[in-house]
C-alpha positions as CSV (number, residue, x, y, z in Angstrom):
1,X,10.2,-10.1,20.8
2,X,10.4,-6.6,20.2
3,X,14.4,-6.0,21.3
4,X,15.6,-4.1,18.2
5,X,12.7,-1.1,19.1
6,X,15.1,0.4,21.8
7,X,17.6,0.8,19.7
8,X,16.1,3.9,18.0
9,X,15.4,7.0,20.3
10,X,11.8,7.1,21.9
11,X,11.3,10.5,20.3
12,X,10.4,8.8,16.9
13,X,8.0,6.3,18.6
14,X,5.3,8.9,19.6
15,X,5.6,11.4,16.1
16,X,5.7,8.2,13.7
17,X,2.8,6.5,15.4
18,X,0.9,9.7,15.4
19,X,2.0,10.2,11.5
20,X,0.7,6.6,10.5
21,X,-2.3,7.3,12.6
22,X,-3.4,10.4,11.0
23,X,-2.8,8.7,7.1
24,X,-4.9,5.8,8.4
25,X,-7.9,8.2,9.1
26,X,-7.3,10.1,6.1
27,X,-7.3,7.2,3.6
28,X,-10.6,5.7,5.9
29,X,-12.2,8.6,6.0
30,X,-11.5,10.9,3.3
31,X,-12.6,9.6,-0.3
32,X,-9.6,9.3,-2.7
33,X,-7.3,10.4,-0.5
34,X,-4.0,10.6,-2.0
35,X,-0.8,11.4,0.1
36,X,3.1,11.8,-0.8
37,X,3.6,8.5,-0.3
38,X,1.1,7.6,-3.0
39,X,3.5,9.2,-5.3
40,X,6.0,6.5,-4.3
41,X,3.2,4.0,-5.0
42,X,2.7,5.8,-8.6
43,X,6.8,5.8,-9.6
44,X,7.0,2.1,-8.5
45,X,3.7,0.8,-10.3
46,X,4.7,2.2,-13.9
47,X,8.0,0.5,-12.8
48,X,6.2,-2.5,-13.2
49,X,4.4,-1.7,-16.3
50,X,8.2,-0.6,-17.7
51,X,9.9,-4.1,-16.8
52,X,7.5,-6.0,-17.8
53,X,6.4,-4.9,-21.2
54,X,9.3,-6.6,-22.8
55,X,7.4,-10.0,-21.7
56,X,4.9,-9.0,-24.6
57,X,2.0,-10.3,-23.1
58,X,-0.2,-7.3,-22.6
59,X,-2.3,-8.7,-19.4
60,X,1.0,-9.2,-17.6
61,X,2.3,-6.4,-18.5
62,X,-0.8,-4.1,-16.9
63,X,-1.2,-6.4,-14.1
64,X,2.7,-6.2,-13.1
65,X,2.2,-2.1,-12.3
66,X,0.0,-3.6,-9.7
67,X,2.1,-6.4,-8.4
68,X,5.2,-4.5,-8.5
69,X,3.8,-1.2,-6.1
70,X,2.7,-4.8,-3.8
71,X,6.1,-6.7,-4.2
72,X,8.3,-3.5,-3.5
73,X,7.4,-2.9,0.1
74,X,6.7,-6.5,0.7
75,X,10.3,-7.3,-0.2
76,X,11.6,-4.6,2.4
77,X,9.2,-5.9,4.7
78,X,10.7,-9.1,4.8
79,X,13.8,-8.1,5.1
80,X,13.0,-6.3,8.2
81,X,11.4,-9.0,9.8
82,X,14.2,-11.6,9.1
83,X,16.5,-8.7,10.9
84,X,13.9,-8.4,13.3
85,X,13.4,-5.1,13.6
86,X,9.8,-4.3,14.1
87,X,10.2,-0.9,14.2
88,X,10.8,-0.7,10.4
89,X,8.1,-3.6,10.1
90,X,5.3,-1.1,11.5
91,X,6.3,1.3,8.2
92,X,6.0,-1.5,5.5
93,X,2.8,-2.5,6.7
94,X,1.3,0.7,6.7
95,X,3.0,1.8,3.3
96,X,1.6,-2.0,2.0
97,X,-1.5,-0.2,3.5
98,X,-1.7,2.5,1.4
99,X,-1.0,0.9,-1.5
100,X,-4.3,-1.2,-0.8
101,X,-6.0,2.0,-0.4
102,X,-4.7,3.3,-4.0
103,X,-5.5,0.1,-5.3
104,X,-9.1,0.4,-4.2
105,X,-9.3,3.4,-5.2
106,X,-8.1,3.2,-8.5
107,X,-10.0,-0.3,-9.3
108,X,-13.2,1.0,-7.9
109,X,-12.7,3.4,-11.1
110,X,-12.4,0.8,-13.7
111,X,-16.5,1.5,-14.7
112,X,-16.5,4.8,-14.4
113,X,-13.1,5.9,-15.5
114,X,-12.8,9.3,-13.9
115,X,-9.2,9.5,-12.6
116,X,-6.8,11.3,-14.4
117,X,-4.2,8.6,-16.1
118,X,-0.8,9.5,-15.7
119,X,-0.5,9.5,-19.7
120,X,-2.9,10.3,-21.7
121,X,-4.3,7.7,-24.1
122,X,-3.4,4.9,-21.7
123,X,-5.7,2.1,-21.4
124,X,-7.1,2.1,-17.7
125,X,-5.8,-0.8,-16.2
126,X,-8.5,-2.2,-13.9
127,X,-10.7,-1.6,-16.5
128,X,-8.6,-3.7,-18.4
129,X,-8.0,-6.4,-16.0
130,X,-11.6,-6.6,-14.7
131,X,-12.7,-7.1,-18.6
132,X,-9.8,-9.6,-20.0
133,X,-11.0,-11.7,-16.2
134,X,-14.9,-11.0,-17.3
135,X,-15.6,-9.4,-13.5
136,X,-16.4,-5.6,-14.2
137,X,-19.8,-6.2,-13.2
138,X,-18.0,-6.8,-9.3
139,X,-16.2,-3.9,-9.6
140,X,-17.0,-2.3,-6.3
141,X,-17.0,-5.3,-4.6
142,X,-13.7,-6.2,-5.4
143,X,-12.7,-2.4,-5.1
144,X,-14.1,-2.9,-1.4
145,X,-11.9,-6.4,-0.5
146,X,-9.0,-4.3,-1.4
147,X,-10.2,-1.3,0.5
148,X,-10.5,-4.1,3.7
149,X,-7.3,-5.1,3.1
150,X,-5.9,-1.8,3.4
151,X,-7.3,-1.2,6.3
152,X,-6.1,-4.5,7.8
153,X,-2.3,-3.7,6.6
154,X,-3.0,-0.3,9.1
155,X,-4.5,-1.9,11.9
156,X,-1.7,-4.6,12.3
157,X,1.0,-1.7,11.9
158,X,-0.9,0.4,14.3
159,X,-0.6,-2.4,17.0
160,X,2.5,-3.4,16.1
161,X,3.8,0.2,16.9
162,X,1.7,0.2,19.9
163,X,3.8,-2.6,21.1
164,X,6.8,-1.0,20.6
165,X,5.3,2.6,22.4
166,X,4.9,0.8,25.3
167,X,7.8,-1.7,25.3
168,X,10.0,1.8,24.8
169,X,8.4,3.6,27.3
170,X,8.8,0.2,29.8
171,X,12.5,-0.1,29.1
172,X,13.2,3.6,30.1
């Protein structure tokens, strides 16, 4: 099952595993955490807003940001595991991960409103979506499914890339 992991050198296996390790502690444990990657997450969310504002449909348009920081790394994650190789697999789930984590973050905000908006004026878009679906009053519920999620997404890639520590370190 896991064939393609010895064809990258076993000095990646340890660092990236501790790397994805440490981001899943930080986003569990540290409120609002926000990492590098999350600036990946930003670029490819008002991406979505961008491509999708020519739909003129104003819900679609805020939910796409959404959808498209989702769809991105699910896309690559497919690709990956039609090529089968789970060492790139562990990554997308964990970056799938963090985008769960932002998401949480950010719709757990949609009451109070207290992250800065990438451009001023902008209407918040949780805040948005929450009201046009009448569910603001679930707020941090939903905030919290999305935080479980994200934490799911890190667990599977942490034992995904546990199976591939030890099947490297069986094969030498």
């Amino acid at each position: 099952m896991f064939s393609n992991s010895s064809k990258y050198p076993a000095i990646f296996t340890l660092p990236l595993l501790a790397l994805i390790g440490y981001l899943f502690f930080c986003y569990v444990s540290i409120p609002q955490y926000f990492s590098l990657l999350d600036n990946v997450n930003l670029l490819i969310h008002e991406m979505g807003h961008f491509f999708f504002m020519n739909f003129r449909n104003e819900f679609l348009t805020v939910l796409w940001g959404t959808i498209m920081e989702l769809l991105i790394p699910s896309l690559i994650l497919i690709y990956f595991w039609r090529s089968l190789d789970y060492f790139w697999i562990t990554l997308c789930l964990a970056w799938i991960g963090t985008n769960f984590f932002y998401i949480a973050t950010y719709s757990g905000d949609a009451v109070k409103q207290q992250l800065p908006l990438l451009f001023g004026g902008a209407i918040h878009d949780w805040y948005y979506i929450f009201s046009k679906l009448w569910v603001l009053q679930y707020t941090d519920q939903i905030s919290f499914v999305f935080w479980c999620i994200g934490v799911l997404f890190f667990i599977l890639s942490l034992w995904f890339w546990t199976l591939l520590v030890i099947n490297r370190w069986r094969g030498l």
